[in-house]
C-alpha positions as CSV (number, residue, x, y, z in Angstrom):
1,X,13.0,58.0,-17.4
2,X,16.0,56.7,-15.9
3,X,14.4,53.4,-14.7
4,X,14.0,53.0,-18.6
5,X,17.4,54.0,-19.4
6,X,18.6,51.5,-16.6
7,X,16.4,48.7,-17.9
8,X,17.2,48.9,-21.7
9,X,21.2,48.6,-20.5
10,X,20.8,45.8,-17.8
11,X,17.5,44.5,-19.0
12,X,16.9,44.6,-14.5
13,X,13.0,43.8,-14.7
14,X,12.4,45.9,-11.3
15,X,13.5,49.3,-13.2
16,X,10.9,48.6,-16.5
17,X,8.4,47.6,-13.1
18,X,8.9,50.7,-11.7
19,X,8.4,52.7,-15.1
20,X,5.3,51.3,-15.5
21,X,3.8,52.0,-11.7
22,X,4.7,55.6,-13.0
23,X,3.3,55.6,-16.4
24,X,-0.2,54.1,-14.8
25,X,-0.1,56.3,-12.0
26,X,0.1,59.6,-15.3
27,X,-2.2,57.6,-16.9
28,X,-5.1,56.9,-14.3
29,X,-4.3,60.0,-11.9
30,X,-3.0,63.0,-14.9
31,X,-4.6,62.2,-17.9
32,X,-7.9,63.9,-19.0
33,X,-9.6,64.5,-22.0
34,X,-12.7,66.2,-22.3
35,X,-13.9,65.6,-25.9
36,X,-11.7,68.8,-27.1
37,X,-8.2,68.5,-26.2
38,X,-6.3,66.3,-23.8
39,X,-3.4,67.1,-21.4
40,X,-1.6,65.5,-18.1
41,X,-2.4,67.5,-15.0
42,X,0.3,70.3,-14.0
43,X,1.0,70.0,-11.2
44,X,-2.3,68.6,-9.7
45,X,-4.7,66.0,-10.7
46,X,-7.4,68.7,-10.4
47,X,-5.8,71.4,-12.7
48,X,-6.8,71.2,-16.5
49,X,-4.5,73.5,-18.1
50,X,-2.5,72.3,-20.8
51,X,1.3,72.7,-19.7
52,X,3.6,71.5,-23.1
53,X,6.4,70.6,-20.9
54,X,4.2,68.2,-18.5
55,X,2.9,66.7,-21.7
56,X,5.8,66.2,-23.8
57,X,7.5,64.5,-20.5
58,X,4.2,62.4,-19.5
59,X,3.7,61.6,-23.4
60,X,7.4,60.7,-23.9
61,X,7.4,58.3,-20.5
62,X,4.2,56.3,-21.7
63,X,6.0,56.1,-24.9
64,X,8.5,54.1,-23.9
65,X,6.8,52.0,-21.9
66,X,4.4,51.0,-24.4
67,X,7.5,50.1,-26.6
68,X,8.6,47.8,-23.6
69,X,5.4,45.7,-22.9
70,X,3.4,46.8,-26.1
71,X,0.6,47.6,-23.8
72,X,-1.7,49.7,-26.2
73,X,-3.3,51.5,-23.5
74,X,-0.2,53.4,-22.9
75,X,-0.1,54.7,-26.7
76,X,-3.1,56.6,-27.8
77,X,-3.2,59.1,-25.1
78,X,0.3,59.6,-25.3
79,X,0.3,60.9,-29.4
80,X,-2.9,62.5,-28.6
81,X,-1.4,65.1,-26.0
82,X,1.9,65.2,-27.8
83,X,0.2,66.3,-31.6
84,X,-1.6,69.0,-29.2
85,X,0.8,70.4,-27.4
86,X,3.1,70.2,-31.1
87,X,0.5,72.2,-32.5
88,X,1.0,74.9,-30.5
89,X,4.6,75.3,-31.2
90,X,5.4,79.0,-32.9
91,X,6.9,80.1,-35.9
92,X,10.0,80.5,-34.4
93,X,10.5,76.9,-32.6
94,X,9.3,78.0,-29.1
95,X,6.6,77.6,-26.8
96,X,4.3,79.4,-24.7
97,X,4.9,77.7,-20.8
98,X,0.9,76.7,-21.9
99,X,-2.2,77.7,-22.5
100,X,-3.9,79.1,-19.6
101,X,-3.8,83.2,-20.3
102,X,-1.2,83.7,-17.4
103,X,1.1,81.1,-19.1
104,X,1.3,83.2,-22.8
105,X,4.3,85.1,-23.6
């Protein structure tokens, strides 16, 4: 995030570059969705468990970028894993670490 920080205060095109070589690596490497919920792999491509920190930082990353180059690809599967991993917030403004049974509080 701080290539994006340093490209919205210098406007130095390498920085936005670099955030978007990250944002397509989450999106083409982390990113799954199997027809019932959606998540970016934590902490390896081949591990599906939904992990709200991982998401919200993934989702938040191809956020930005998408506002930067309005690249739509960038947007959809960002809200979607963000609304999810919302969803599961608790009463009391807290989160479980995620979803997978050894994650739960």
């Amino acid at each position: 995030m701080r290539f994006l920080d340093y490209y919205e205060q210098r406007q130095a095109s390498q920085c936005l570059n670099m955030a978007i070589s990250a944002a397509e690596y989450i999106l083409n490497e982390l990113y799954w969705d199997d027809g019932s919920s959606a998540g970016f792999s934590y902490p390896a491509p081949s591990n599906r468990v939904q992990v709200h920190n991982a998401n919200f930082l993934a989702a938040g990353l191809l956020c930005r970028v998408y506002k930067h180059t309005g690249e739509e690809k960038f947007l959809a599967p960002a809200l979607s894993v963000a609304r999810y991993s919302a969803s599961k917030q608790h009463g009391n403004g807290s989160w479980d670490y995620g979803e997978a049974p050894s994650q739960r509080a």
